[in-house]
C-alpha positions in Angstrom: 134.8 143.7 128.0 132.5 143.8 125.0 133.7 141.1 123.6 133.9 138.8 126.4 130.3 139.8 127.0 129.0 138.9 123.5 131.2 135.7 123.2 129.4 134.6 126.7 125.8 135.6 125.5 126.6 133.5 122.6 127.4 130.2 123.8 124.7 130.7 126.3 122.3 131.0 123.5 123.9 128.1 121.9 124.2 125.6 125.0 120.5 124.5 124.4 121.5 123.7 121.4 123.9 121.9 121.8 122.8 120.0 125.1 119.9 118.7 123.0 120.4 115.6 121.3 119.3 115.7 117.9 115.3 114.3 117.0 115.8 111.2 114.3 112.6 109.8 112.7 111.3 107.5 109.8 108.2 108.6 107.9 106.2 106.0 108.4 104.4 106.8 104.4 108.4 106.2 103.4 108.7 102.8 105.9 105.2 101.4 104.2 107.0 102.4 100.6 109.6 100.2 101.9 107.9 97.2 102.9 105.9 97.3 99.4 109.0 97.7 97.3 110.3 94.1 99.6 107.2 92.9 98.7 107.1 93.6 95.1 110.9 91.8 95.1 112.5 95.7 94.0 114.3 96.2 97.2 117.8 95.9 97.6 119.5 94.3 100.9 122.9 94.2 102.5 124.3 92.3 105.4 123.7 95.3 108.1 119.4 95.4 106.8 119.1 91.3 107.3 117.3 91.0 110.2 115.0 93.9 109.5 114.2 92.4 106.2 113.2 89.1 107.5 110.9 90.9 110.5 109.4 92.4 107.0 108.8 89.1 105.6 107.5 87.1 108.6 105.1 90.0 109.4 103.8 91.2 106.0 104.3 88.2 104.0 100.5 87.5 103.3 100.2 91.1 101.8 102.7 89.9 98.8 99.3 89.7 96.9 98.2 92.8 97.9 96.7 95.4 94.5 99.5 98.1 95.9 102.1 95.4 95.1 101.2 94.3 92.4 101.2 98.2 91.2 104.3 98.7 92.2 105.7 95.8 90.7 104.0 97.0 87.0 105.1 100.4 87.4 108.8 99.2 88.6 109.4 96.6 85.2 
């Protein structure tokens, strides 16, 4: 009876757990690392990223000037 008793306390503890669906998000210090690398022409794209690199383009295309580009781009060659 122990044992039955133990194995039902733990997968009572554990349905929580495992109900919960598990919390994905993006740093957005690592997204903004991102964009400047795209800007900077370092970055690195394949079929399934297209879309989400030309959103980057159209939106922060007048920041390709940008000192922090411009940094990168020195410190990346």
């Amino acid at each position: 009876m122990r044992l039955a008793s133990a194995a039902v306390l733990a997968l009572g503890l554990a349905a929580p757990a495992l109900a919960a669906p598990p919390e994905v998000s993006v740093d957005p210090r690592f997204e903004l690392l991102g964009v400047v690398q795209r800007l900077a022409g370092a970055s690195r794209e394949g079929a399934d990223t297209a879309a989400y690199v030309r959103a980057i383009d159209r939106r922060f295309a007048p920041f390709k000037g940008h000192p922090a580009v411009a940094l990168y781009r020195g410190m990346a060659s």
